[in-house]
DRENDO-1510 file (C-alpha; in Angstrom, 1 decimal, always signed):
<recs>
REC; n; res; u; v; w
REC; 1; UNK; +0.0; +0.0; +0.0 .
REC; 2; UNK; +1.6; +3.1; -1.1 .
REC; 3; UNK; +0.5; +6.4; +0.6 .
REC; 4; UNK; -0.6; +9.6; -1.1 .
REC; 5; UNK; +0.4; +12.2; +1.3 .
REC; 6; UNK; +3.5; +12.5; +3.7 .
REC; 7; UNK; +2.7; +12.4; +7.4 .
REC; 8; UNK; +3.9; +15.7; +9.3 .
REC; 9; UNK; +4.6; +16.3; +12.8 .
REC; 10; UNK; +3.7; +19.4; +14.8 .
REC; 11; UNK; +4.4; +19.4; +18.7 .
REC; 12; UNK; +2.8; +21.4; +21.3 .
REC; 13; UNK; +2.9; +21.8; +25.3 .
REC; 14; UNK; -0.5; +22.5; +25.9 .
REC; 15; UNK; +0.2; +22.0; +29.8 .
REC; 16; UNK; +3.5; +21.9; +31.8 .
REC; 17; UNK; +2.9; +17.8; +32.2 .
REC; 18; UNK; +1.1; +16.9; +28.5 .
REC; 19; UNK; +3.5; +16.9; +25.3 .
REC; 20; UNK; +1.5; +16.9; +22.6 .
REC; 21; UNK; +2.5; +15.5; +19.3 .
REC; 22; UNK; +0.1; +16.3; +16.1 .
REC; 23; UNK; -0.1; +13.9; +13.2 .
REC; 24; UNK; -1.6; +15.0; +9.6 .
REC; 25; UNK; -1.4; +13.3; +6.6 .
REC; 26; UNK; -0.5; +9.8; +6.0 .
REC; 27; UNK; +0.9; +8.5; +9.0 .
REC; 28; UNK; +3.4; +5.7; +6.9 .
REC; 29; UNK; +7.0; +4.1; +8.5 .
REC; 30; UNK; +9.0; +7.0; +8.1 .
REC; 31; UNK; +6.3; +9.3; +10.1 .
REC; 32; UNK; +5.8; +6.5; +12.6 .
REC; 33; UNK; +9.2; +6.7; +13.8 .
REC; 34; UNK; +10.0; +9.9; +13.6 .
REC; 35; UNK; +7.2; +10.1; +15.9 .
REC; 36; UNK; +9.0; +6.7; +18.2 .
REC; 37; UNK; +12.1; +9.0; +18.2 .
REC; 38; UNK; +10.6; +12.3; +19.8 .
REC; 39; UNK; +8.7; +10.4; +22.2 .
REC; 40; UNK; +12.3; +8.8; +22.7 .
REC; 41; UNK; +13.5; +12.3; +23.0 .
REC; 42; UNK; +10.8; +13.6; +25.5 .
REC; 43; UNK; +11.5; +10.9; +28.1 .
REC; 44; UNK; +15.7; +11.7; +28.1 .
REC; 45; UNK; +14.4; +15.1; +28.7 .
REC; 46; UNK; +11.9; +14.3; +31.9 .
REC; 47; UNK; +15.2; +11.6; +32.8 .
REC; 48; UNK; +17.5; +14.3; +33.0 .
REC; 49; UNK; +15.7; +16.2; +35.1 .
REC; 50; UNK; +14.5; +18.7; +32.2 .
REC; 51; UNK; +11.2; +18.4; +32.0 .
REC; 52; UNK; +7.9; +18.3; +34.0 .
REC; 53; UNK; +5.7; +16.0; +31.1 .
REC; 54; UNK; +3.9; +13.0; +32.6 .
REC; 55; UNK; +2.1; +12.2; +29.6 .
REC; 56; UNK; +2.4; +11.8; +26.0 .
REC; 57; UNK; -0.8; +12.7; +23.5 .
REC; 58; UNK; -0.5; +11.4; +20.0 .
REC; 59; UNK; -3.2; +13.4; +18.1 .
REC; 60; UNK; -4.1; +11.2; +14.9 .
REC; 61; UNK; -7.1; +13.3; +14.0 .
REC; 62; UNK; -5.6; +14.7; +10.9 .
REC; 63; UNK; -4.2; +11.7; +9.7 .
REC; 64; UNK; -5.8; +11.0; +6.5 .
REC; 65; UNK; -4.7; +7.1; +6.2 .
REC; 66; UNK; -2.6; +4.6; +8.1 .
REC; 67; UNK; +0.1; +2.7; +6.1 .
REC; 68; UNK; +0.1; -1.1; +7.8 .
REC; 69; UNK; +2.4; -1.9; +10.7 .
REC; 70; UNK; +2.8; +1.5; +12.0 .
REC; 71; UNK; +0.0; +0.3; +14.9 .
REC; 72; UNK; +3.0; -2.2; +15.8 .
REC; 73; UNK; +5.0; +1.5; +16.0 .
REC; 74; UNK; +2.8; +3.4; +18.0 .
REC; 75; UNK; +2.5; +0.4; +20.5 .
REC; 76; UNK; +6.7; +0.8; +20.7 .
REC; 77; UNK; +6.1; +4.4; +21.6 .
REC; 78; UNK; +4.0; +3.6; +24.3 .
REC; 79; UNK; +7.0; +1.0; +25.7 .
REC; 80; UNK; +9.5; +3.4; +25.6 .
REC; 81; UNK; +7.4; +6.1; +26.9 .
REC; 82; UNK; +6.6; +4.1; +29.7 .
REC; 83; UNK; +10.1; +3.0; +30.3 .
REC; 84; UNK; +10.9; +6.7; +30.9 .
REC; 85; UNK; +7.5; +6.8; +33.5 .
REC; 86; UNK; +5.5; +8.6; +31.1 .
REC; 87; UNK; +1.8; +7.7; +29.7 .
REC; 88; UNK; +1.4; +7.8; +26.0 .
REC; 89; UNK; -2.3; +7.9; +25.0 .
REC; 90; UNK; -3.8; +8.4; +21.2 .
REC; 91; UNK; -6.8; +10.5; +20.2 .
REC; 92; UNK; -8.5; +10.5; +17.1 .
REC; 93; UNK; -8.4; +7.1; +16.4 .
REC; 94; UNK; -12.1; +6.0; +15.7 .
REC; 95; UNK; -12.1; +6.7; +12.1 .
REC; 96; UNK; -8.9; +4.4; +11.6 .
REC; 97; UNK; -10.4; +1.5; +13.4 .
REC; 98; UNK; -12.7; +1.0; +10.9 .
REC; 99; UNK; -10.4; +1.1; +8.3 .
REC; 100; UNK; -7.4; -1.0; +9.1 .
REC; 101; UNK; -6.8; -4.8; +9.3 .
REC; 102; UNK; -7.5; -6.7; +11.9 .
REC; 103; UNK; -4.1; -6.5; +13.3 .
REC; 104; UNK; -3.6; -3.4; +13.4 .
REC; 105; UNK; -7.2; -2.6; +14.7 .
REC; 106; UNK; -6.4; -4.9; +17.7 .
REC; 107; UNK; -3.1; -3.1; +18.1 .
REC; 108; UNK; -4.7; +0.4; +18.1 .
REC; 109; UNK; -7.5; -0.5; +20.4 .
REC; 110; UNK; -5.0; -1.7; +23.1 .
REC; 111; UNK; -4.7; +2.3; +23.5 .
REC; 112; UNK; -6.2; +4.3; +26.4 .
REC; 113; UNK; -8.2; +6.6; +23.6 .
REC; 114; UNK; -9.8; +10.1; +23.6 .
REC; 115; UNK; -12.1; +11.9; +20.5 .
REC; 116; UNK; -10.6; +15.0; +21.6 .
REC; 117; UNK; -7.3; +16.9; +22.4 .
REC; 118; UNK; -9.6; +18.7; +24.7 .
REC; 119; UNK; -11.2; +15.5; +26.3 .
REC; 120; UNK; -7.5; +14.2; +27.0 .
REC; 121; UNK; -6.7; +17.3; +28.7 .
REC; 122; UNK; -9.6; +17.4; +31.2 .
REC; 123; UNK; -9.0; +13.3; +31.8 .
REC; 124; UNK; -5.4; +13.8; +32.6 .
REC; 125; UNK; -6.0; +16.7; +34.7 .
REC; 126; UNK; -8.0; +14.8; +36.9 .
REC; 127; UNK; -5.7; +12.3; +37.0 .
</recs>
């Protein structure tokens, strides 16, 4: 499967403990881990000391389509946001559901999951 329109990234801090990370457009391999690798980044930061984030928000409600296997990807995001203490939850996700195979379904609805960025924010604050 061959995807139409290169995903891009656009991260936000939209509180001192949620780091936000935007997807739009296709979310294929190479957006996937670029994604993997700032979550990666994020937790050295809150390891070191720098940085107050306790959770992770992957925002998929502009991605357009899902290449397959980059479920497997976000699920390695989660791992290595966890191994820095952090939580990594998705939002967005009930259009793909429907779409993808029944792999990567399973895989994305192993995902603690929000329809908004808004939604996520008022859950985590009261968490």
């Amino acid at each position: 499967m061959t995807l139409a329109h290169p995903g891009f990234l656009a991260i936000e801090s939209p509180t001192p403990t949620v780091h936000l990370v935007r997807v739009s457009g296709d979310l294929d391999a190479a957006t996937a881990n670029r994604l993997l690798r700032i979550v990666d980044a994020r937790g050295h930061v809150v390891a070191a000391g720098d940085g107050a984030t306790r959770h992770v928000l992957v925002d998929l409600s502009g991605v357009t389509g899902m290449a397959p296997g980059t479920a497997t990807v976000l699920l390695r995001a989660r791992e290595v946001a966890e191994a820095h203490g952090l939580t990594l939850d998705l939002v967005g996700t009930s259009k793909h559901t429907m779409t993808l195979s029944g792999r990567d379904r399973y895989q994305l609805l192993r995902f603690r999951s929000f329809p908004t960025v808004a939604a996520a924010l008022q859950a985590l604050g009261r968490g």
